[in-house]
Structures are given as structure tokens and as C-alpha cells.
N, CA and C atoms as a LAMMPS dump frame, in Angstrom:
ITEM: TIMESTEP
0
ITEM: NUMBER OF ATOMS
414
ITEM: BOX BOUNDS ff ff ff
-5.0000000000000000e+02 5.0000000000000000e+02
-5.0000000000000000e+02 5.0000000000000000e+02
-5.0000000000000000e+02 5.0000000000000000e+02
ITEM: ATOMS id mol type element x y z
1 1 1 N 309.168 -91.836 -452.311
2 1 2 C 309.891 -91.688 -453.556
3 1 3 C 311.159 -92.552 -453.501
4 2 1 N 311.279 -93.305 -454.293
5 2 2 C 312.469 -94.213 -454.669
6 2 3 C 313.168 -93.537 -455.584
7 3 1 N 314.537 -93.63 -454.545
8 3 2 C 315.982 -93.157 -455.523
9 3 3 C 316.825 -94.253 -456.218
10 4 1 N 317.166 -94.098 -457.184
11 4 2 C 318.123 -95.245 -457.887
12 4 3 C 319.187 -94.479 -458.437
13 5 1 N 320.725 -94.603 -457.697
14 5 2 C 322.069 -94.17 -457.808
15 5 3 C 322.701 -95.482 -458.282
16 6 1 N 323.217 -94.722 -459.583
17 6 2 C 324.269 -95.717 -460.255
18 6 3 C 325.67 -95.046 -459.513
19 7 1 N 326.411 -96.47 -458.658
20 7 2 C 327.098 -96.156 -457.549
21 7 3 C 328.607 -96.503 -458.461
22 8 1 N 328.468 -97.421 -459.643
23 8 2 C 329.645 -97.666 -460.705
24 8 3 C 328.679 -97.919 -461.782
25 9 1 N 329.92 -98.214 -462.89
26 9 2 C 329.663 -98.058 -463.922
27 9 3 C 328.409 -99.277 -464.135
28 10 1 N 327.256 -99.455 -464.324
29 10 2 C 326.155 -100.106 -464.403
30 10 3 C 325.842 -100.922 -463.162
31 11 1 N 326.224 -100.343 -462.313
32 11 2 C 326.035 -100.904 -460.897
33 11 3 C 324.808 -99.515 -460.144
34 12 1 N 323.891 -100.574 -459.498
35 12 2 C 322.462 -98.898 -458.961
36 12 3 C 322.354 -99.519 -457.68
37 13 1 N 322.41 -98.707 -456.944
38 13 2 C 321.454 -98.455 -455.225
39 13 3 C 320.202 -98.288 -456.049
40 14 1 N 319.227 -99.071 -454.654
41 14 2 C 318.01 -98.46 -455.379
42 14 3 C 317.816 -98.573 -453.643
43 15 1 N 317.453 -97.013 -453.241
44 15 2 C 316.956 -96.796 -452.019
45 15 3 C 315.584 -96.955 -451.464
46 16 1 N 314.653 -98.281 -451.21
47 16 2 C 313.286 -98.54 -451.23
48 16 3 C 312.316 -97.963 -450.201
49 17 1 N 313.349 -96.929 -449.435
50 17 2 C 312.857 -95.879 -448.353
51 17 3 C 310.987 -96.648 -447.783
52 18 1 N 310.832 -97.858 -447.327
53 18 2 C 310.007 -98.401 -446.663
54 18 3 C 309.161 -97.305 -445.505
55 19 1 N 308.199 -96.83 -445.63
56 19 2 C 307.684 -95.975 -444.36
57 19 3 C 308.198 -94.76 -444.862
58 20 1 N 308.443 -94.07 -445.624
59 20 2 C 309.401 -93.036 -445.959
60 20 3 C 310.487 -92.575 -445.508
61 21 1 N 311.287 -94.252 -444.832
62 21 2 C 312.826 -93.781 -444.023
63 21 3 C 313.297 -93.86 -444.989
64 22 1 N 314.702 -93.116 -445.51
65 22 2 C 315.392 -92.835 -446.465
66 22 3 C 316.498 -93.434 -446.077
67 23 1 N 317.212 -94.151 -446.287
68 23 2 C 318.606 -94.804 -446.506
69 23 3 C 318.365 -96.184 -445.43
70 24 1 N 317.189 -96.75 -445.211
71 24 2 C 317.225 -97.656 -444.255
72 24 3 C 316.87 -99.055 -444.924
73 25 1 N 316.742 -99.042 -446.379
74 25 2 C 316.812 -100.852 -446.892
75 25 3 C 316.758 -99.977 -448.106
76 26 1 N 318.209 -100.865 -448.61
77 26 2 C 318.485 -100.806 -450.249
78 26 3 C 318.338 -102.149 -450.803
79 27 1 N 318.545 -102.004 -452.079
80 27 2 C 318.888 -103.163 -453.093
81 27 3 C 319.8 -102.57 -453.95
82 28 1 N 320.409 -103.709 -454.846
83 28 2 C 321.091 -103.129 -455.637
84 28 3 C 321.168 -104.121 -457.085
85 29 1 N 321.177 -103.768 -457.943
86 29 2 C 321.573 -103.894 -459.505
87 29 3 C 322.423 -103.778 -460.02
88 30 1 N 322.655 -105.179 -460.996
89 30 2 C 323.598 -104.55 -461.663
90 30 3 C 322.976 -105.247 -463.159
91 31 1 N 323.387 -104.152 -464.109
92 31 2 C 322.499 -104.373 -466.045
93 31 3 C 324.11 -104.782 -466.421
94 32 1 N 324.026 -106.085 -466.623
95 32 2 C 325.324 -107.027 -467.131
96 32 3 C 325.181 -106.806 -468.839
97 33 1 N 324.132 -106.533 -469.358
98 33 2 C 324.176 -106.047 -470.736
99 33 3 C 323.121 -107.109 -471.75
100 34 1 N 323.196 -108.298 -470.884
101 34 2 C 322.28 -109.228 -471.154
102 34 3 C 321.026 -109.662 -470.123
103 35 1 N 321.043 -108.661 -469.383
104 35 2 C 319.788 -108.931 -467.775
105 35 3 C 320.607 -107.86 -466.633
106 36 1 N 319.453 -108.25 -465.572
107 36 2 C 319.672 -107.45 -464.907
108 36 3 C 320.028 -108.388 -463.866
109 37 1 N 320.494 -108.674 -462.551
110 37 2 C 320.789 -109.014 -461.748
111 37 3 C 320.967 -108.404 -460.582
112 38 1 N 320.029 -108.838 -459.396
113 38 2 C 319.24 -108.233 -458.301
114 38 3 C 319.69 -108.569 -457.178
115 39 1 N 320.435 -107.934 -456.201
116 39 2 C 320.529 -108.684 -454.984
117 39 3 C 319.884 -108.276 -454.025
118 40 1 N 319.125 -109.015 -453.32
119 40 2 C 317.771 -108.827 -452.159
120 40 3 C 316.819 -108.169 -452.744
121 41 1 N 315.742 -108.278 -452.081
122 41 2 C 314.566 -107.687 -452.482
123 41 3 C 313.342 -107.472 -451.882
124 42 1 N 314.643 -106.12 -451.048
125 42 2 C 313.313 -105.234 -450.058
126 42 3 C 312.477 -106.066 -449.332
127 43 1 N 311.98 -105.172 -448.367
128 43 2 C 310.36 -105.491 -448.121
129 43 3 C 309.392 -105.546 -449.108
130 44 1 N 308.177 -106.759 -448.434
131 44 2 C 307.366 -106.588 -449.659
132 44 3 C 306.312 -104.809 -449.526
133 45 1 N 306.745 -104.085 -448.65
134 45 2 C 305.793 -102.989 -448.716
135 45 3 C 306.463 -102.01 -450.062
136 46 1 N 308.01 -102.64 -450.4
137 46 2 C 308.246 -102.139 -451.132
138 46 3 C 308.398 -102.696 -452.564
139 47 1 N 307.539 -103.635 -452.665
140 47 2 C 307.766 -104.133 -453.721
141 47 3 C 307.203 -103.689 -455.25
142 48 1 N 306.287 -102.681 -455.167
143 48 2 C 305.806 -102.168 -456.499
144 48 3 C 306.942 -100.927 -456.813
145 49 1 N 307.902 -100.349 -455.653
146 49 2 C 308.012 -99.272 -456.238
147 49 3 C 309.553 -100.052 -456.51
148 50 1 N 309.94 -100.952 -456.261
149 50 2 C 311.1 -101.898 -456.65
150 50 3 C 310.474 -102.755 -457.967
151 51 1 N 309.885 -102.691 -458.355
152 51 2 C 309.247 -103.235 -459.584
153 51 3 C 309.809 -102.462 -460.492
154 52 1 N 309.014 -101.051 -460.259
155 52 2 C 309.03 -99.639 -461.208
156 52 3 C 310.396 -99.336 -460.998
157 53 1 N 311.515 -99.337 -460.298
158 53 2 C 312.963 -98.776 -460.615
159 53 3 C 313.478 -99.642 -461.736
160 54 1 N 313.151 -101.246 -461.439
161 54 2 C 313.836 -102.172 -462.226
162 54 3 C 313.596 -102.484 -463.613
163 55 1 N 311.798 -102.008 -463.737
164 55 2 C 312.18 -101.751 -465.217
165 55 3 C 311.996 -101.171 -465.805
166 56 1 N 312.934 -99.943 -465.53
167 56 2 C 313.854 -98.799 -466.484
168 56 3 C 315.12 -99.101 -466.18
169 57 1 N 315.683 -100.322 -465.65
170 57 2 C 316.912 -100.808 -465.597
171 57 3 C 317.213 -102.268 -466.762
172 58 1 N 316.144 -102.545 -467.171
173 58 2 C 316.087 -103.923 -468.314
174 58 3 C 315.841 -104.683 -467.532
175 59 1 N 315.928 -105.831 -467.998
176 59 2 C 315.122 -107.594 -467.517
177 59 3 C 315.911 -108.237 -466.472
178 60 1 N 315.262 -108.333 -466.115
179 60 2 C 315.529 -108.834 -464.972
180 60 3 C 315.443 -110.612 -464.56
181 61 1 N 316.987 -110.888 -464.409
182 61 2 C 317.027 -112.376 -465.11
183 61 3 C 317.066 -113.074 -463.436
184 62 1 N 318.142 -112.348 -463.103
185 62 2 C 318.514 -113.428 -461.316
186 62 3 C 318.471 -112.842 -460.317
187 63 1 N 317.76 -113.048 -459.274
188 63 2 C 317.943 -112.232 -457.984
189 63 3 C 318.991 -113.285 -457.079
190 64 1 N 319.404 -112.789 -455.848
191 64 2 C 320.25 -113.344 -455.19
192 64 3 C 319.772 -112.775 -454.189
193 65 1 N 319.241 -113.829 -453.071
194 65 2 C 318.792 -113.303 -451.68
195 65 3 C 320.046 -114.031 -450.512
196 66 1 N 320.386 -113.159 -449.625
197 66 2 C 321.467 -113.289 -448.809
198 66 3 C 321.086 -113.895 -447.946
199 67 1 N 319.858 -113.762 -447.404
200 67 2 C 318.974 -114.794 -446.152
201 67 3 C 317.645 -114.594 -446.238
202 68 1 N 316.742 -115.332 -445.435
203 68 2 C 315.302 -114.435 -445.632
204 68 3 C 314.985 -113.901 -444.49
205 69 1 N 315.6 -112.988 -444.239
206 69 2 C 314.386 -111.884 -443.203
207 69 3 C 313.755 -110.856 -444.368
208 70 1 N 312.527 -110.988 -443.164
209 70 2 C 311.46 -110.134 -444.12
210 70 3 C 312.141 -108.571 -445.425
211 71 1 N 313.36 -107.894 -444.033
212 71 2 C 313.612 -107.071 -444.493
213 71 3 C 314.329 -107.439 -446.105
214 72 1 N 314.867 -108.462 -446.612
215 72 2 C 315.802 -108.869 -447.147
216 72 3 C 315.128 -109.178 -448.728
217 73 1 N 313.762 -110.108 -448.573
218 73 2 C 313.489 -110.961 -449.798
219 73 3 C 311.845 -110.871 -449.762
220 74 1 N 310.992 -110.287 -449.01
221 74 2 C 309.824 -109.631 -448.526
222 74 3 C 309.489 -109.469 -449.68
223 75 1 N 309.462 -108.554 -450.869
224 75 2 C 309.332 -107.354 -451.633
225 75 3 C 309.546 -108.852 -453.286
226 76 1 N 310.85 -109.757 -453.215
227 76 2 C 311.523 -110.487 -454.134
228 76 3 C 310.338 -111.324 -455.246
229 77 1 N 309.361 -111.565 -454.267
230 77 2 C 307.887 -112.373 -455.418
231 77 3 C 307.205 -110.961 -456.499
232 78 1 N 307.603 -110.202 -456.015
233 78 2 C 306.638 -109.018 -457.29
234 78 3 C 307.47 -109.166 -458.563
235 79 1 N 308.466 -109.461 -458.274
236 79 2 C 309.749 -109.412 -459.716
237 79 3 C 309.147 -110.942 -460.454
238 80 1 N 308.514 -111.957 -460.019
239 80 2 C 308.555 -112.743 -460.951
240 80 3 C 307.286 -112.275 -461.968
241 81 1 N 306.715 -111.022 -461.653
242 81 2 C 305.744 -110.724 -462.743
243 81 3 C 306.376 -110.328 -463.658
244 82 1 N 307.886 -109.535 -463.604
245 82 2 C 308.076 -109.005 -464.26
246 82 3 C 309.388 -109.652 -465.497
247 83 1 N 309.351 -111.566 -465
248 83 2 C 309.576 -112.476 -466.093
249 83 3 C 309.541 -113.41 -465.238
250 84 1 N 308.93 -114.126 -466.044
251 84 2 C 308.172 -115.531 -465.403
252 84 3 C 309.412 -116.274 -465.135
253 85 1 N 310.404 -116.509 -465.935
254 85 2 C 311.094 -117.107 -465.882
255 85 3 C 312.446 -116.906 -464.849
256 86 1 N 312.345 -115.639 -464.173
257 86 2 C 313.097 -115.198 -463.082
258 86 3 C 313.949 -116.107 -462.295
259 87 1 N 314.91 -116.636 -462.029
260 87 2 C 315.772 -117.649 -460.931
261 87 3 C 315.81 -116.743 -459.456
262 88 1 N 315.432 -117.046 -458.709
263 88 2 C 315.795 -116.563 -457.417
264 88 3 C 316.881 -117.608 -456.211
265 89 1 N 318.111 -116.923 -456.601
266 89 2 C 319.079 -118.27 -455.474
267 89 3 C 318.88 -117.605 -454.086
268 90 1 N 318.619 -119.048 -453.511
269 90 2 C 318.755 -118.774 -451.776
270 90 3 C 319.717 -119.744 -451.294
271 91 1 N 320.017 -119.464 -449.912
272 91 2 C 320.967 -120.888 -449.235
273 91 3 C 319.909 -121.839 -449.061
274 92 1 N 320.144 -123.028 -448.897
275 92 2 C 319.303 -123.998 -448.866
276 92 3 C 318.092 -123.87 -447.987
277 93 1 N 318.762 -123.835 -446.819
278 93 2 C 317.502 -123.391 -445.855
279 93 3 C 316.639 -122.631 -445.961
280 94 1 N 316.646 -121.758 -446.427
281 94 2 C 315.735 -120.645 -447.092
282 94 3 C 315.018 -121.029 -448.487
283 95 1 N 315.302 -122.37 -448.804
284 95 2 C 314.415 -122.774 -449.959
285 95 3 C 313.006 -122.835 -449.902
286 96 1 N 312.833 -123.576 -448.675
287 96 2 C 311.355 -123.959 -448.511
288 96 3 C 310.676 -122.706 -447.817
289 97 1 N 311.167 -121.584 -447.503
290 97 2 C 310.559 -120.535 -446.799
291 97 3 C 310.077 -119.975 -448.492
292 98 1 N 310.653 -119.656 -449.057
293 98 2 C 310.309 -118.88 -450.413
294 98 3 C 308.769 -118.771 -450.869
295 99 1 N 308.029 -119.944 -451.184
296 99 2 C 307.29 -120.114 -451.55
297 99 3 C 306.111 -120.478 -450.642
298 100 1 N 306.419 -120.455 -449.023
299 100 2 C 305.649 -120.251 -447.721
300 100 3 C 306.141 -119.4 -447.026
301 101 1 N 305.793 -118.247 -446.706
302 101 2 C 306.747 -116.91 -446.461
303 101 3 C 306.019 -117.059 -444.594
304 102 1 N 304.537 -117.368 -444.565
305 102 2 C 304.675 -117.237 -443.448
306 102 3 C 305.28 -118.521 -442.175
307 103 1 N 305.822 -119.15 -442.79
308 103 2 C 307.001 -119.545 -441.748
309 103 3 C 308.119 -118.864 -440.875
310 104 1 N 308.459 -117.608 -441.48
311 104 2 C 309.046 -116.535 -440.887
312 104 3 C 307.79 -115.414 -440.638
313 105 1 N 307.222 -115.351 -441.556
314 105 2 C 306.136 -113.745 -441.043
315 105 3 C 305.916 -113.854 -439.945
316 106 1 N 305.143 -115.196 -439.174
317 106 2 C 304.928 -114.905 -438.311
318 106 3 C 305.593 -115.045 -437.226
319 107 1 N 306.362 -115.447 -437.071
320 107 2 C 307.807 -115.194 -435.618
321 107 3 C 308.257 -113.66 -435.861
322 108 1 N 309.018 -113.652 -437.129
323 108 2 C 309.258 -111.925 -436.972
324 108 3 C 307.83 -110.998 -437.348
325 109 1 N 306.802 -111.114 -437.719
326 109 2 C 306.128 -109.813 -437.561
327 109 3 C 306.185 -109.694 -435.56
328 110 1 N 306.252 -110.803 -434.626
329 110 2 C 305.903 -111.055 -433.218
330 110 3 C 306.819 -110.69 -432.627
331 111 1 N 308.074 -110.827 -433.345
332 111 2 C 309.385 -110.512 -432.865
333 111 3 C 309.977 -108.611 -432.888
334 112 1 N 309.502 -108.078 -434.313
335 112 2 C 309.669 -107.015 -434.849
336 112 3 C 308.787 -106.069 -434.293
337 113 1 N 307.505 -106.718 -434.007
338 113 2 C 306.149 -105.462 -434.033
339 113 3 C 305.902 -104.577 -434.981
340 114 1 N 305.971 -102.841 -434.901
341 114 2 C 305.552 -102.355 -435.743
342 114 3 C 306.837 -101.889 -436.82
343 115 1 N 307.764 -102.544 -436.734
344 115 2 C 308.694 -102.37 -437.64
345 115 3 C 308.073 -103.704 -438.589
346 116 1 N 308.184 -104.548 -438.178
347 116 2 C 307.102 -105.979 -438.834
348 116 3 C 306.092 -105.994 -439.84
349 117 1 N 305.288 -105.469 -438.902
350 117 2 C 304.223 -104.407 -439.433
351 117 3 C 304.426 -103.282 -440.552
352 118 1 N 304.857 -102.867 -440.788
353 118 2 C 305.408 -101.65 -441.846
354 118 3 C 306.331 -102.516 -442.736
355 119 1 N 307.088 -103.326 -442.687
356 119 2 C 307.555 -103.878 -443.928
357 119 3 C 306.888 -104.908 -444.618
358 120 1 N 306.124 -105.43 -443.685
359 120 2 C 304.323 -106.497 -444.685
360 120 3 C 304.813 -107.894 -444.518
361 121 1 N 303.851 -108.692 -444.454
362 121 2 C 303.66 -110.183 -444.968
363 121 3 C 304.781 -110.136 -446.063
364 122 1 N 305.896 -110.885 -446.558
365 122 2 C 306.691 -111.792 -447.745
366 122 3 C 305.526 -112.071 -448.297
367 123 1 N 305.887 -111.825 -449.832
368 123 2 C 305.467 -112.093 -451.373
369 123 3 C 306.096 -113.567 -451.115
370 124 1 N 305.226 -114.227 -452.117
371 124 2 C 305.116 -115.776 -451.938
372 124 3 C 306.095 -115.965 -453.632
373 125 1 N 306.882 -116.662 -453.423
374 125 2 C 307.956 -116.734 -454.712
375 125 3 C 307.238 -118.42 -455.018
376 126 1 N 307.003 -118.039 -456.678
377 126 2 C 307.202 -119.746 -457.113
378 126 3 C 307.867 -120.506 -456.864
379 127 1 N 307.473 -121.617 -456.663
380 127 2 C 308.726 -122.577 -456.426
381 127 3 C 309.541 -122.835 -457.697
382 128 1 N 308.749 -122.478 -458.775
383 128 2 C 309.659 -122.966 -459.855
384 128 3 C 310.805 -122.318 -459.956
385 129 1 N 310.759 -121.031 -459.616
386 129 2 C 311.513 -120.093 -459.448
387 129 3 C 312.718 -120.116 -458.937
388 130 1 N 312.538 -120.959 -457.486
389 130 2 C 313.34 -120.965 -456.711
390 130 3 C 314.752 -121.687 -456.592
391 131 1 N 316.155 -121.578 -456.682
392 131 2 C 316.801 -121.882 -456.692
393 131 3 C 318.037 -122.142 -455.466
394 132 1 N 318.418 -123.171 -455.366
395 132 2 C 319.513 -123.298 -454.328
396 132 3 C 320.609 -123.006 -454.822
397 133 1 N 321.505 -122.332 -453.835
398 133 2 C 323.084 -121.668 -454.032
399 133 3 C 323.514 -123.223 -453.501
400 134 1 N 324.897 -123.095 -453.891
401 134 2 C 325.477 -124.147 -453.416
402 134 3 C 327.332 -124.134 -452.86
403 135 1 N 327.759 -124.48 -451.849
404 135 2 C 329.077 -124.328 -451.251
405 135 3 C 329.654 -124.873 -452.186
406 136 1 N 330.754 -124.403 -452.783
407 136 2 C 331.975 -124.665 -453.158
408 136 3 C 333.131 -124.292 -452.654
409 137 1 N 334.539 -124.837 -451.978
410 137 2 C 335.467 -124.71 -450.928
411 137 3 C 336.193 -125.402 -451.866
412 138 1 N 337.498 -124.762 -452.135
413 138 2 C 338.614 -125.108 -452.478
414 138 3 C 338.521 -125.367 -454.14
């Protein structure tokens, strides 16, 4: 069972309790009034029931992935069903993993084992999708 706590005012935890651990990989939302905006996105074992929190939260325009371990952006390809047109920013390096997930699956499922195992193969993100963040300093 997935919990979704609005933690401020249109700001949500969404607790994706993977394996049925409870508080051990969140995401979070925020409904800007014109979309929704996603940061990370779960494992992919959790990616249908991170589907179903998000929309009863509205559309879902940008995700923002912080790095790609599995735990992180795993789950992030089920959301482009839910608008094609979805932007997903990564740091650069993590561009070309997006849309070939097992470039990481398989070092960390080998690395992780059955924690590996229980959070799944990465959802394969369009490339169209995919977007680079970019440094700005000063």
C-alpha cells in the first residue's frame, strides 16, 4: 500500500514501500497548479503503484532524477505513459543510461543481490524524453 503525505502546502511524500518496507524509498511531488513535478522515480518494482498516486495528483509535466541508481529512476519510464510528452532531466552522464538501463542493471543487480533483485530491471525512458541538466556557477 502506497502512502502519499502532503508534507506542505502542495508538496506530497509518496512512500513507494518497495517489498512492503515502509519508509525505505520515497518520491516526492509537487502540483505547481499547471503540472506536476516529480523528483526521482522509485524503483521500477514500484512503478505502477507510483503511476496510480500521481494521477490523483494531476499531470505530470517534469521529473528530475538526482542520479541513476536503480533505487532512484528504476520506476521513472512508467510516467511517460502517463504523457508522452514528459521531460525527464538527468546530469549528463546519466543521459545515455536512461534509455539503456541495463548499463547499470547489471553491475548493481551483481553488486546489490537480492536487494537488486526486489527493486527490478530500470524502465527504459525515451530518449525523446530525456533531458540534460546543465551547471550554472556564478
Amino acid at each position: 500500500m502506497v502512502r502519499t503525505i502532503e508534507v506542505m502546502n502542495n508538496v506530497y511524500q509518496i512512500d513507494l514501500e518497495p517489498g512492503g518496507f515502509s519508509n525505505l524509498v520515497s518520491v516526492y511531488a509537487i502540483n505547481t497548479g499547471r503540472g506536476v513535478i516529480v523528483f526521482e522515480g522509485g524503483p521500477a518494482v514500484s512503478s505502477n503503484d507510483l503511476r496510480n498516486a500521481l494521477m490523483r495528483l494531476g499531470n505530470v509535466t517534469h521529473v528530475f532524477i538526482t542520479h541513476v541508481h536503480i533505487d532512484h529512476y528504476g520506476g521513472t519510464g512508467a510516467l511517460a505513459g502517463l504523457n508522452p510528452n514528459i521531460e525527464v532531466y538527468v546530469h549528463p552522464r546519466g543521459l545515455k543510461v536512461l534509455p539503456n538501463p541495463d548499463i547499470i542493471w547489471v553491475p548493481a543487480r551483481e553488486a546489490m543481490g537480492w536487494l537488486g533483485e526486489l527493486y527490478g530491471r530500470p524502465l527504459e525512458i525515451p530518449g525523446r524524453n530525456a533531458r540534460e541538466t546543465r551547471t550554472v556557477i556564478g
